[in-house]
Structure formats: C-alpha cells, structure tokens
ROSE-4610 file (N, C-alpha, C; in Angstrom, 1 decimal, always signed):
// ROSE-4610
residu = [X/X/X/X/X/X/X/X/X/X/X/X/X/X/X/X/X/X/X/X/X/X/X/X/X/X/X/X/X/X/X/X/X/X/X/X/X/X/X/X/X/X/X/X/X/X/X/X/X/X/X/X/X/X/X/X/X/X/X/X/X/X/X/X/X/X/X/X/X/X/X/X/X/X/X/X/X/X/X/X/X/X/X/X/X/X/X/X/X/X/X/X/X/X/X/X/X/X/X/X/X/X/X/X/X/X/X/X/X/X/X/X/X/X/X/X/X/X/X/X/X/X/X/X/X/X/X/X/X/X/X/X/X/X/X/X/X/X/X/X/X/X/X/X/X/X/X/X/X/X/X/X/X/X/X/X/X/X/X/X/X/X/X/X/X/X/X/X/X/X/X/X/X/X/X/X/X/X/X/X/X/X/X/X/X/X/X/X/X/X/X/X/X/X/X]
num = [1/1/1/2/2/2/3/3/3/4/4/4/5/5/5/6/6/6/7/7/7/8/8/8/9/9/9/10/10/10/11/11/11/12/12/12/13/13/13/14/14/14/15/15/15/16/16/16/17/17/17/18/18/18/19/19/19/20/20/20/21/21/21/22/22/22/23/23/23/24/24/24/25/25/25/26/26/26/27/27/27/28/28/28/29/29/29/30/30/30/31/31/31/32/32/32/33/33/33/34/34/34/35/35/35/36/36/36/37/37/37/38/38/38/39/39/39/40/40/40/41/41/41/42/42/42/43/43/43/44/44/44/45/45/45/46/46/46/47/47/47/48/48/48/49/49/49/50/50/50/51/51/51/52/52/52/53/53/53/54/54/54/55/55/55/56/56/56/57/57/57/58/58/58/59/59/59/60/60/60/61/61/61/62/62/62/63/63/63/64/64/64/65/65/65]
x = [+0.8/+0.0/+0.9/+0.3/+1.3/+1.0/+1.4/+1.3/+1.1/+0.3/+0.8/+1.9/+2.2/+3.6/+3.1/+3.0/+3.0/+4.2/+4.0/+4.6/+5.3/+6.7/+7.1/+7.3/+6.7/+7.2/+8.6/+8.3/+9.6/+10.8/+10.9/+12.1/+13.0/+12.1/+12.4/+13.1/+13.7/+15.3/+14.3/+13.3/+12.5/+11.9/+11.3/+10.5/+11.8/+13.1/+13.8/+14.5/+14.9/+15.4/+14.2/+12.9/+11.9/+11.3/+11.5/+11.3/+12.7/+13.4/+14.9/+15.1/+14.8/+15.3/+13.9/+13.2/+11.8/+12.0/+11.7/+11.6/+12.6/+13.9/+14.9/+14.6/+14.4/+13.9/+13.1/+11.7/+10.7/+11.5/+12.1/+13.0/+14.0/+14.3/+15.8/+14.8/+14.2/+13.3/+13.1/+12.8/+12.4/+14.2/+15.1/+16.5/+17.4/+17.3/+18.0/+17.0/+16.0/+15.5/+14.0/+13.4/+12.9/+12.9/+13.9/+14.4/+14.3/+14.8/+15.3/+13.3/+13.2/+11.6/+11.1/+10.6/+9.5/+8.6/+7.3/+7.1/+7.0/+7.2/+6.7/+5.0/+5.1/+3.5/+2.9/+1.8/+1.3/+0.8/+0.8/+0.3/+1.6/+2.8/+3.8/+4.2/+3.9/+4.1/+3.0/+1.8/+0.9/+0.8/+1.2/+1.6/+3.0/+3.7/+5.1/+4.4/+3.8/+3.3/+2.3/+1.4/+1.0/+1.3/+2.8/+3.7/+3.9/+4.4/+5.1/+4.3/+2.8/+1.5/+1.3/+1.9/+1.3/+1.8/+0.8/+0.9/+1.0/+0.5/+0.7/-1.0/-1.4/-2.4/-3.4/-3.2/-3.5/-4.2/-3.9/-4.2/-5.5/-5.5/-6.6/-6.2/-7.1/-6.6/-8.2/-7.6/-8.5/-8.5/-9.9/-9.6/-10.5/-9.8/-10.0/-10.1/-11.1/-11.4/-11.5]
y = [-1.2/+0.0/+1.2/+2.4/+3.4/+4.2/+4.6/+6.3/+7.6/+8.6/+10.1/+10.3/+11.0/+12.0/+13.6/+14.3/+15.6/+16.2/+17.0/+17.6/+18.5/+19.1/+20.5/+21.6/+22.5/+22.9/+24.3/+24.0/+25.5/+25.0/+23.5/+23.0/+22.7/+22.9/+22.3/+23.6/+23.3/+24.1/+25.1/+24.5/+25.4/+26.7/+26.1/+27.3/+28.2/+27.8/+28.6/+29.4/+29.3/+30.4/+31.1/+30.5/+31.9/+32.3/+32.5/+32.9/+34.1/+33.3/+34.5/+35.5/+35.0/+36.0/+36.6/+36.0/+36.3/+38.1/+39.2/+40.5/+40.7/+40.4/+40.8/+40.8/+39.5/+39.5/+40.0/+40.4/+41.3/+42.8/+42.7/+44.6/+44.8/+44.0/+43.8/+43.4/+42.7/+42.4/+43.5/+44.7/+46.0/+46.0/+46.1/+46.6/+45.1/+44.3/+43.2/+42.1/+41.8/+40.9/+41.5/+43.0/+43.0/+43.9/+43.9/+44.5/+42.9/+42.3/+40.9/+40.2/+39.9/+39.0/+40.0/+40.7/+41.8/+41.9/+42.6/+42.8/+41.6/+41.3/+40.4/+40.2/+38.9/+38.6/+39.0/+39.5/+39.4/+38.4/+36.8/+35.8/+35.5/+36.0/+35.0/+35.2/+36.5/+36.9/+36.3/+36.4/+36.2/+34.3/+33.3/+32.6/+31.7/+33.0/+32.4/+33.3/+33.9/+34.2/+33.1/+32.4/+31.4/+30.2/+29.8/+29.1/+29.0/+30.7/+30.8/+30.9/+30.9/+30.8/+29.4/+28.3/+27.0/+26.5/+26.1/+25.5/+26.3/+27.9/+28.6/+28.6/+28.2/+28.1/+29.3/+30.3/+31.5/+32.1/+31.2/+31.6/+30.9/+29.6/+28.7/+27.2/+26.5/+25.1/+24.0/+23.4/+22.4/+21.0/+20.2/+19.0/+17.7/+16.6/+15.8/+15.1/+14.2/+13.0/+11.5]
z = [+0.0/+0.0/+0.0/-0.6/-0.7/+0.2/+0.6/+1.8/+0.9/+1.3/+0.4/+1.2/+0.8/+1.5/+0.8/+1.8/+1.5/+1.0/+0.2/-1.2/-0.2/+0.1/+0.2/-0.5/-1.9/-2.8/-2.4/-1.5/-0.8/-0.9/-0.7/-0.7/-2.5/-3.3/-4.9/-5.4/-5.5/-6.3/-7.2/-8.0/-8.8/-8.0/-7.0/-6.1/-5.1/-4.9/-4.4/-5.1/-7.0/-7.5/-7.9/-8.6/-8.5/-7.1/-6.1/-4.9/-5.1/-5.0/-5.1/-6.1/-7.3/-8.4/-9.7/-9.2/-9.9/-10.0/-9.1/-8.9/-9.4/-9.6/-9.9/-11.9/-12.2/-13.2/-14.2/-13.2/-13.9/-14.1/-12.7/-12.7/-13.8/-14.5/-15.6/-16.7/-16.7/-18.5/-19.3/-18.9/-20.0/-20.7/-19.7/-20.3/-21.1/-20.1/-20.9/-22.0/-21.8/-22.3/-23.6/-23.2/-24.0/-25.7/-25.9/-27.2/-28.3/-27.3/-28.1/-28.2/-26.8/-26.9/-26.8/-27.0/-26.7/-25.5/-25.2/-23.8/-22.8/-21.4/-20.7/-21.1/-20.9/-21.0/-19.7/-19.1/-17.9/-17.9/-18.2/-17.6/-17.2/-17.3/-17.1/-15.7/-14.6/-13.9/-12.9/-13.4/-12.6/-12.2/-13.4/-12.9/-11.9/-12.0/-11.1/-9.8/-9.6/-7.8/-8.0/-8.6/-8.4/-7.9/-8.5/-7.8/-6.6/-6.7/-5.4/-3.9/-4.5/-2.8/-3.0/-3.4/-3.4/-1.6/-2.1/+0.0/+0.9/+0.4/+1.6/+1.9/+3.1/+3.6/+3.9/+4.0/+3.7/+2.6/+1.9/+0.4/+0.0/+0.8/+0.9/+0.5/+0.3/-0.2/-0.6/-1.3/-2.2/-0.8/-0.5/+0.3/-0.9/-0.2/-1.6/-0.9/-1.2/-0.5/-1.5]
C-alpha cells in the first residue's frame, strides 16, 4: 500500500530560484531581455506568484477525499 507524503514545494530548487530572483527578473526584462523577446506577457508573472503561494495556507486550499 502506498502512503501520500505531503509535497514541500519551498524546498524544490524550482521554487527557491523563483522565490529568489523572480523580482529581480521582472525589474531587468524592460532593459535586458525586452528588445530581443518583446514585452513580458502578464500571464507570465501572474503565474510564477501562483507558484510561489502554493501551499501557503493563507491563500486557501482544495480538500479531496
């Protein structure tokens, strides 16, 4: 039989460099990155803060039975 194991997403290498460098990122895209790709998408932002409230309870949560 399998057990769940609760997920930590804070701990995954993914959610600690956009936790770390995300703001940095959006703050530098107008000068370095958008001449080349052109503007940030606003979904792109709105889903890396989506990432980054996962599991925060605050925010709310889905219960599954």
């Amino acid at each position: 039989m399998h057990l769940y194991r609760a997920r930590n997403p804070r701990r995954s290498p993914l959610w600690q460099c956009a936790h770390r460098h995300f703001a940095e990122f959006v703050e530098t895209y107008p000068h370095d990155y958008q001449p080349r790709l052109g503007p940030l998408r606003p979904v792109i932002p709105q889903v890396v803060h989506k990432f980054l409230d996962c599991r925060n309870l605050d925010r709310g949560f889905a219960r599954v039975r």
